[in-house]
Residue frames as qw, qx, qy, qz and C-alpha x, y, z in Angstrom:
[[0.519, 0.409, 0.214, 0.719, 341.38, 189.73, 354.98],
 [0.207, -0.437, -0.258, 0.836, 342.42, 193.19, 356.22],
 [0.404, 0.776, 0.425, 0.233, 340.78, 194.61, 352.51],
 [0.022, 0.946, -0.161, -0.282, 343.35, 197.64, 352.44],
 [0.539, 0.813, -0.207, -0.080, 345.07, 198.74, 349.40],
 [0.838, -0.431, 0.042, 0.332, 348.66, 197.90, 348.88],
 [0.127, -0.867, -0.007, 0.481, 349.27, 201.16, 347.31],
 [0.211, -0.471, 0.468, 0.717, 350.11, 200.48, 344.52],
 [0.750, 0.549, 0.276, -0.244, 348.70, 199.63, 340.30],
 [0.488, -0.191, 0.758, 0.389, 350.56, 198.25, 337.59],
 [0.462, 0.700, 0.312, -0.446, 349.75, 199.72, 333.79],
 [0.392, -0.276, 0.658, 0.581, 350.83, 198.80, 330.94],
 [0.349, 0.771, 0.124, -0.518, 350.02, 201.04, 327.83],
 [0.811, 0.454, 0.304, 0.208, 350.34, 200.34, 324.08],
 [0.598, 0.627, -0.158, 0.473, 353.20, 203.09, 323.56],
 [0.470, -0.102, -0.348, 0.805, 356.18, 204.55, 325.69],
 [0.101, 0.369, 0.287, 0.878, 354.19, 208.03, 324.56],
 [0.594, -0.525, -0.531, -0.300, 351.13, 206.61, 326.28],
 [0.791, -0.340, -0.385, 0.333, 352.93, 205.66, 329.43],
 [0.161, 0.025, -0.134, 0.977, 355.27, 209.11, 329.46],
 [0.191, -0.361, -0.180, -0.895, 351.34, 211.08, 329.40],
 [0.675, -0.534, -0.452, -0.236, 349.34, 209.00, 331.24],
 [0.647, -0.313, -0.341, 0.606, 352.35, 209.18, 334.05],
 [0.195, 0.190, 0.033, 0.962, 352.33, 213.08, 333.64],
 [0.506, -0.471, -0.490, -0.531, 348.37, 212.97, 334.45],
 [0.695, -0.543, -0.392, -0.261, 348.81, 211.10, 337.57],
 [0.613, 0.000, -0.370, 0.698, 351.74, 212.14, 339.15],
 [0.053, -0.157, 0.236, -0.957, 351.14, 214.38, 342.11],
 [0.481, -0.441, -0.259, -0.712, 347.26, 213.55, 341.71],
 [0.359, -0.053, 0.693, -0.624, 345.27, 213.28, 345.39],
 [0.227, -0.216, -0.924, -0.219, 342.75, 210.41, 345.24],
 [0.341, -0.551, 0.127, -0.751, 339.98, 211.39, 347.06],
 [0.623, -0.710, 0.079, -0.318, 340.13, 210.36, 350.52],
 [0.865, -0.122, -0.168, 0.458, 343.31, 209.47, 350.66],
 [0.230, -0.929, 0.059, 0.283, 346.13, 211.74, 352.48],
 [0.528, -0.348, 0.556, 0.539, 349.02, 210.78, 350.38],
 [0.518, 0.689, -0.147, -0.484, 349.25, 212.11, 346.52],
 [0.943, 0.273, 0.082, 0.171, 350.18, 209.18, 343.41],
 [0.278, -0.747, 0.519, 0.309, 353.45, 209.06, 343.28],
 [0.764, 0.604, -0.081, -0.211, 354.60, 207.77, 339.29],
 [0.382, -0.600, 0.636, 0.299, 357.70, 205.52, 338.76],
 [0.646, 0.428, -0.374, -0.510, 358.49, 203.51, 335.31],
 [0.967, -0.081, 0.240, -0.018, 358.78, 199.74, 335.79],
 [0.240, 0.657, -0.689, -0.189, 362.50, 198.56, 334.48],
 [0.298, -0.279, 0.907, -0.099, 362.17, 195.21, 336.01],
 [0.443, 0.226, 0.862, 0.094, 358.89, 194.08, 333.87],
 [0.138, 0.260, -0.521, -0.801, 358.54, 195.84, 330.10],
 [0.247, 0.130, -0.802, -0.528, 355.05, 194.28, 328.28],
 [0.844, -0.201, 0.065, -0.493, 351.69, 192.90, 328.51],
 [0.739, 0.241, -0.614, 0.135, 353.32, 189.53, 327.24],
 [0.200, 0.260, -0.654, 0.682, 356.02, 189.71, 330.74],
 [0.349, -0.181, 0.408, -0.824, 353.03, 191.00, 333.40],
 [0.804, -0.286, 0.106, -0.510, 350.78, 188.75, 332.73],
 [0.724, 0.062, -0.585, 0.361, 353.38, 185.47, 332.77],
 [0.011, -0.207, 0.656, -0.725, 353.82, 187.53, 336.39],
 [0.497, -0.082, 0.450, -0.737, 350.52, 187.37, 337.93],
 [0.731, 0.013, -0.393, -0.557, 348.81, 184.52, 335.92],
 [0.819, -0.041, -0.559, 0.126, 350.82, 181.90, 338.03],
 [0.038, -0.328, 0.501, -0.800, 350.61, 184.20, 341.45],
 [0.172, -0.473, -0.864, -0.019, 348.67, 182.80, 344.02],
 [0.297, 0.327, 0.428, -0.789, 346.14, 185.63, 344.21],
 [0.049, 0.275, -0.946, -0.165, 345.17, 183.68, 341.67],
 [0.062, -0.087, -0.955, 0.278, 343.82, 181.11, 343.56],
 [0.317, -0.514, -0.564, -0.564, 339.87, 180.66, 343.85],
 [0.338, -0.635, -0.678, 0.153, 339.96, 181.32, 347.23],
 [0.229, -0.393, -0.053, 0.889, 340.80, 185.08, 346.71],
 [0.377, 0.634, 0.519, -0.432, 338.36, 187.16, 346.00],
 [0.596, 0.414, 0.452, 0.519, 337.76, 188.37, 342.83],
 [0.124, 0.957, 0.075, 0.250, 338.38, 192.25, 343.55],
 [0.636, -0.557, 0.492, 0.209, 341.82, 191.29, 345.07],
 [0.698, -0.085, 0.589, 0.398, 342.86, 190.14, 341.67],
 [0.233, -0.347, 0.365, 0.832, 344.82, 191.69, 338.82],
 [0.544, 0.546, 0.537, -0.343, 342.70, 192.73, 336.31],
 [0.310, -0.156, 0.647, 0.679, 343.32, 193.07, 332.17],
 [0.256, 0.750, 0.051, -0.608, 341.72, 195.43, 329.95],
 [0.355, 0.205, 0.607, 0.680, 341.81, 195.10, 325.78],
 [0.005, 0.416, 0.380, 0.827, 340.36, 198.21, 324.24],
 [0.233, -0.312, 0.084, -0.917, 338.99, 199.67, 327.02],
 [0.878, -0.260, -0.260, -0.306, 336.72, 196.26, 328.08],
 [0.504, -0.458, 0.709, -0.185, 337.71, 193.96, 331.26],
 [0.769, 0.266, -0.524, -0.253, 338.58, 190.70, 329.67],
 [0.959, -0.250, 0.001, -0.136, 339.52, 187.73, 331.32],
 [0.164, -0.662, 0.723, 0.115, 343.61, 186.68, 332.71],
 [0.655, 0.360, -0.652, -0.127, 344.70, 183.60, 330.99],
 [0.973, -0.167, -0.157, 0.001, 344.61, 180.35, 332.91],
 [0.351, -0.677, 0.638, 0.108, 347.78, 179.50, 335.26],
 [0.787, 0.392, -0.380, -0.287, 349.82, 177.14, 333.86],
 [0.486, 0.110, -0.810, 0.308, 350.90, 175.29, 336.92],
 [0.394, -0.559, -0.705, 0.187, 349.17, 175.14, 340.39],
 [0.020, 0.608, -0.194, 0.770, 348.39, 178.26, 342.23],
 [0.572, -0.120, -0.732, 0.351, 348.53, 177.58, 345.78],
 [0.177, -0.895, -0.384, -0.139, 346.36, 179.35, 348.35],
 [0.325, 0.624, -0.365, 0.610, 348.23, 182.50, 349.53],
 [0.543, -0.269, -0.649, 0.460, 349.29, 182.85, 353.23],
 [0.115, -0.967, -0.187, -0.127, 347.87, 185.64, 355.37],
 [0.441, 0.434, -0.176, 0.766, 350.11, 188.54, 355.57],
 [0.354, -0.460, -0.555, 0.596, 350.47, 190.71, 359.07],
 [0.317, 0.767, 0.373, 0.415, 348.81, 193.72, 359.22],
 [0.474, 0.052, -0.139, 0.868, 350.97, 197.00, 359.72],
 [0.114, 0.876, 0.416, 0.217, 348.55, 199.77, 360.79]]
């Protein structure tokens, strides 16, 4: 595994309100060591905890042979809780070329 980022994070916040402030925070913001500043966009294509995790729960990153800091993580009140079981195979993933 190459372990670099793939630049991007996926957040889904209990109101639109949330999501409009928290996206006002981090737009623009420099990470630190990184040369490139966050750049905020609003998801249209998946709305909902419900939706996101039916996306990733049956993705193979998944799979047990991906680590566990490689894989999506899910928050309830501020605590890391546990994704839900797939609910059909997850199939190891295939390496992916790297682009430096």
């Amino acid at each position: 595994s190459s372990e670099l980022a793939l630049g991007y994070a996926i957040v889904d916040l209990l109101s639109q309100a949330h999501g409009q402030e928290l996206m006002h925070e981090l737009h623009g913001l420099r990470l630190p060591s990184q040369e490139k500043a966050c750049v905020v966009e609003w998801c249209r294509d998946h709305q909902g905890l419900e939706v996101l995790v039916r996306r990733f729960r049956n993705n193979n990153v998944m799979h047990p042979s991906v680590a566990e800091i490689h894989k999506p993580l899910l928050f309830c009140n501020g605590m890391a809780t546990s994704m839900p079981q797939p609910t059909r195979k997850v199939f190891c993933p295939k390496p992916r070329a790297v682009h430096l």
